[in-house]
N, C-alpha and C positions, 0 to 999 in steps of 0.2 A: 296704673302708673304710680310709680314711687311719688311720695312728697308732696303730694296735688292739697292746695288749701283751697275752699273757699272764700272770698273776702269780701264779698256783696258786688254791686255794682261797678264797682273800682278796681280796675285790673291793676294789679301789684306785678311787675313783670323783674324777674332775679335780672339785672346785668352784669353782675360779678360775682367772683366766688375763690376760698381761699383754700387749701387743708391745711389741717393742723400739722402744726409745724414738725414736732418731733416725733419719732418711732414710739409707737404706744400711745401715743398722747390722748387723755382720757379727763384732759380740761382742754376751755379756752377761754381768753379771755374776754368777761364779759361786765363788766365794771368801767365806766368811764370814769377816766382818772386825769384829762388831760384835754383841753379845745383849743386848739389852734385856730386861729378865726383871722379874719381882714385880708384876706386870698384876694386881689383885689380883681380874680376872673374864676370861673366855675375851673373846679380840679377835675381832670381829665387821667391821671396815674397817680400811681401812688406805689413805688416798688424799693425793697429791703437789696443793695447788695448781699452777694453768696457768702460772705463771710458775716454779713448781718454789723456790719463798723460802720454802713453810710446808709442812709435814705433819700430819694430824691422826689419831689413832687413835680407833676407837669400841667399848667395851667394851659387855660385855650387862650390866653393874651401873649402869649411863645417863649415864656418864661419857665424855667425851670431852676427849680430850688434845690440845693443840695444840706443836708446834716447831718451830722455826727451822731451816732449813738448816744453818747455822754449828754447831748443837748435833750433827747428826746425822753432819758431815763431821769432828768432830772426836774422837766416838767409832771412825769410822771407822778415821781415822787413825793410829790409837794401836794395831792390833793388830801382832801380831808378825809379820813374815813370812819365812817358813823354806821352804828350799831340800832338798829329797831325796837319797839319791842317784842315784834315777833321774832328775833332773832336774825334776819334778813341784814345782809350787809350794803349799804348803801355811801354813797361819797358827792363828796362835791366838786368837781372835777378843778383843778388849776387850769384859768385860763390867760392867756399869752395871746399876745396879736402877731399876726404878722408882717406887718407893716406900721400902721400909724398908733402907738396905744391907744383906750380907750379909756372911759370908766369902768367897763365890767371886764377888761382884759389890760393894766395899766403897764404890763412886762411885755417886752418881746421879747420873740424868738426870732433872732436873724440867723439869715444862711450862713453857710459858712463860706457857699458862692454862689453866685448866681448868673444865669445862666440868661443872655438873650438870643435865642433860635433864630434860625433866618429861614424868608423864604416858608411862613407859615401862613396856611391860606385857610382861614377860618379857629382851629386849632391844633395844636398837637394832639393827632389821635392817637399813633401808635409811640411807645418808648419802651426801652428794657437798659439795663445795667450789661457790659461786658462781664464775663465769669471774673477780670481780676480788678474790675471794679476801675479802670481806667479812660472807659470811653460810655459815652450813654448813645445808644441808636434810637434816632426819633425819626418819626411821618409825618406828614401832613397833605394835603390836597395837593399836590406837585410828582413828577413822574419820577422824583430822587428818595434815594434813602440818604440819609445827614447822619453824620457822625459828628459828636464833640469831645472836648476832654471835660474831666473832673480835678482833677490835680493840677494846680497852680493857677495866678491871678489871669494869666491869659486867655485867650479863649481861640482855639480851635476850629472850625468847621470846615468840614470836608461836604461834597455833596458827591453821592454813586449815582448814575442812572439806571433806575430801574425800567421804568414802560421806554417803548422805543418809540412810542409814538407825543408827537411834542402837543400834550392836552391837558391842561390842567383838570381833566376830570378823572384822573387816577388817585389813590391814592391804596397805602400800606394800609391796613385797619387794625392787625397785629402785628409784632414781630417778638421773637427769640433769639437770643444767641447760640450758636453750638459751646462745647463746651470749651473747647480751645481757644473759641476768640476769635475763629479764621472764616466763620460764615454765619451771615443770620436770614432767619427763613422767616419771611411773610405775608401775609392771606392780602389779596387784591380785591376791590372791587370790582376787581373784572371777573370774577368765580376765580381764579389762577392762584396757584402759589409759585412764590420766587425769591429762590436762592439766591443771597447777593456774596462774590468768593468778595473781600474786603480788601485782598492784599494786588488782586488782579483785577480789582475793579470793574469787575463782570457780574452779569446777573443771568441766572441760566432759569427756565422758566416751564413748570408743569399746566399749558394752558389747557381751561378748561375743564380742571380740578372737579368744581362745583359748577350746578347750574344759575349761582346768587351770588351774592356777597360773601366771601370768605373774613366772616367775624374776630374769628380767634385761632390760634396755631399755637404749637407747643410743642415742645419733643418728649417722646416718652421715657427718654431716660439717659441725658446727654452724657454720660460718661460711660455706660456697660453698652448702648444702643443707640451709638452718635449717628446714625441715618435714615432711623422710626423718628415719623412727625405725625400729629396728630391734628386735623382741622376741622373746623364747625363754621357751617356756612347759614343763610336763611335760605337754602333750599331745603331744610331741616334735617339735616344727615350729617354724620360725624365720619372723617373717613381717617384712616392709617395708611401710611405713605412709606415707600422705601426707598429714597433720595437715591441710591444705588440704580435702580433699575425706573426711577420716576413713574413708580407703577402704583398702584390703588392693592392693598395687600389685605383691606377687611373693610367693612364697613358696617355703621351703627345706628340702627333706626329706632326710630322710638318717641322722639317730638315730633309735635304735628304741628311746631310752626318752629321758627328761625332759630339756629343757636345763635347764643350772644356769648359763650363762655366756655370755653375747655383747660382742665386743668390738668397734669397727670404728678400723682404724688411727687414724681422724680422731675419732671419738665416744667411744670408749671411754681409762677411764683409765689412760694411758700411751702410745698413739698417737701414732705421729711424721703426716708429712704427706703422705698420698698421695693425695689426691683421692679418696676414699671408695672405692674400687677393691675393699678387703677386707675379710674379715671374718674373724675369728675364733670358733668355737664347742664348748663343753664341754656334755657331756651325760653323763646317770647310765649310759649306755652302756659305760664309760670310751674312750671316744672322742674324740679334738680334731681338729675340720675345721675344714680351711683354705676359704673361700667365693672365688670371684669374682663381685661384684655388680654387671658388668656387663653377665655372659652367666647369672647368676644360676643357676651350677653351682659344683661343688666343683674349687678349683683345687689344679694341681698344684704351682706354687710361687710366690713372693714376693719376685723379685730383689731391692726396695727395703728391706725390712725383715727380713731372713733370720732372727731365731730370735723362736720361743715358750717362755714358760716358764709353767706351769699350776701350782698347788695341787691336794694333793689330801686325799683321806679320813683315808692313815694316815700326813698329818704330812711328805712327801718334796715337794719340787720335782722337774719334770721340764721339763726344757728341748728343745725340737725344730729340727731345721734344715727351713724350707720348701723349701730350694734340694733337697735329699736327698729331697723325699717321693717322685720316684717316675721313673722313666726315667734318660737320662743322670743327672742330679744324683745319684743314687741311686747308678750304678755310679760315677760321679768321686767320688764321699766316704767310698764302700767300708762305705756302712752299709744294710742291710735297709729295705725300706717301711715307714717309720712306728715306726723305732728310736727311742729316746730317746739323744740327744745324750750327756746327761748325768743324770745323778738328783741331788740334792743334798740332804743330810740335815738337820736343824737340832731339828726340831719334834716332838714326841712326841702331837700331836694335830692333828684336823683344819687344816689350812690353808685360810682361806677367801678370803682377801687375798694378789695379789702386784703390786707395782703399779712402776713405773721411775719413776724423778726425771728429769724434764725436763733435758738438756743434760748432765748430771749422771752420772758411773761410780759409780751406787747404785741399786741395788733392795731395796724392802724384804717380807718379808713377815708377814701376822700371823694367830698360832694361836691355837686354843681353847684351847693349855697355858699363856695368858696370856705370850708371849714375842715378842716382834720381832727378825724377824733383819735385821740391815744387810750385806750384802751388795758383793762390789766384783767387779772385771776379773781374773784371772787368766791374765796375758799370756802366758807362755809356751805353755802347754796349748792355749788357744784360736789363736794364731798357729801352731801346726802343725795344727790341723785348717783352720785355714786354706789352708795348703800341699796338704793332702790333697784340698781341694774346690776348688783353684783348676784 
């Protein structure tokens, strides 16, 4: 199996995971440069608008936060950056509160709106950004998919019914948008995926998809392949969907326990542009496989987009070189099958969110210890493994 660590005792399980952003991309950023702190409930999302101009965070206390690029670059900018003397680039990260200042965080950072969800029942698990950045879709324990606005001081809420049956024990666990903005598709705990059309306020419904919990959904490539979806259940199987024919058109074995994470360069958030070629997948296995979809096996590397960087259970990032996973790349970068890059520390609880800003040297990600870390490029470090894997 790709990417298998041991960690002793203490199972470390990925629950999120990002690609690098742009085509080629042969950094990431791994430098905290930025702590958003005093979240005043554990973060549950964390996702970049397609144009990379807004971010929005979603807490489990039904609040959602929205920001500006310019806010996020400009906490960035502000941390210290300090030189070793082994030559190692290290910093002190600017940190900002989010709510009440502190001593060790005396600046905030306020939204530019914020948002109070309705009708959330424990918390917002599932949310995504519309492609033009005008509506955010959230879930929660309830049989509806919710719609809000982002644009202007009012607020919005729409509810769609998704389950037909009146139980509060449904709920979304992912969702997507298409690319147009006219449908979003998400994984039930009922094993099912469901289409909701937005404008006909129907939800049309593949039941029995999975035999488990359907985790995470994503489309493979919402603008050349607006009707490939891709889903990961904890029945441990990754399936390809053809929304056209609501048939089962491949399927991906390979975890032997739950997915919690599917990514596709093109569908998933953060994905640069590759013609839906790949796939990324995290499982309660702790395991990250790299897919090729379109000999619909596990590949061995990813010239176009070389690193992963995953969340996980206890609060660490890990970052992976695909070029490294396994043959040549492996002995030219002088690292073990399915080493981690890099670990990177921040967070003292679950990480469920990491997600890259479009065009943009930031990644951000967000924990259940109520904290966002901003993240930037560490040139030097990363340009000699550069050297080493050229």
């Amino acid at each position: 199996m790709l990417w298998r660590e041991a960690y002793g005792p203490r199972v470390v399980r990925r629950v999120s995971l990002a690609y690098a952003a742009a085509d080629g991309a042969h950094f990431y950023p791994n430098l905290l440069a930025g702590a958003v702190s005093g979240f005043e409930s554990a973060l549950f999302n964390a996702s970049f608008s397609r144009d990379g101009q807004m971010l929005f965070t979603a807490c489990q206390d039904g609040t959602i936060n929205l920001y500006g690029m310019e806010q996020l670059l400009y906490v960035q900018a502000r941390c210290k950056v300090l030189e070793t003397e082994g030559g190692r680039t290290t910093a002190e990260p600017f940190q900002v509160s989010a709510s009440c200042p502190t001593p060790q965080a005396p600046d905030q950072l306020l939204p530019q709106k914020q948002i109070h969800c309705q009708y959330v029942g424990w918390a917002i698990v599932g949310s995504c950004f519309s492609p033009d950045a005008k509506w955010i879709a959230y879930s929660s324990w309830s049989r509806s998919l919710h719609l809000t606005n982002t644009f202007g001081r009012h607020e919005l809420h729409e509810a769609i019914v998704v389950s037909p049956h009146r139980s509060h024990h449904f709920c979304l666990f992912s969702l997507a948008f298409s690319a147009d903005g006219a449908k979003v598709i998400g994984g039930g705990n009922d094993g099912g995926l469901h289409l909701i059309h937005l404008e006909r306020k129907h939800a049309s419904h593949i039941e029995q998809a999975h035999q488990d919990d359907v985790n995470s959904v994503c489309f493979v490539d919402p603008e050349q392949a607006p009707s490939l979806v891709l889903s990961g259940s904890d029945d441990g199987l990754i399936k390809l969907w053809d929304l056209r024919t609501e048939r089962a058109q491949g399927l991906l074995a390979g975890h032997v326990s739950g997915i919690t994470s599917v990514c596709s360069k093109d569908g998933g958030p953060g994905g640069g542009r590759g013609g839906g070629r790949y796939l990324v997948s995290n499982g309660k296995d702790q395991t990250t496989k790299l897919w090729d979809l379109r000999k619909m096996v596990e590949a061995g590397r990813d010239a176009e987009a070389r690193y992963v960087v995953t969340g996980s259970a206890d609060g660490r990032l890990f970052a992976y070189d695909t070029l490294a996973a396994e043959g040549e790349g492996a002995e030219q970068a002088g690292r073990e099958d399915g080493r981690a890059v890099e670990k990177l520390a921040f967070h003292d609880d679950v990480v469920r969110t990491v997600a890259f800003a479009p065009q943009v040297d930031l990644m951000v990600s967000a924990g259940w210890d109520g904290n966002l870390g901003l993240w930037r490029f560490r040139g030097q470090q990363a340009k000699e493994e550069e050297g080493e894997g050229s």
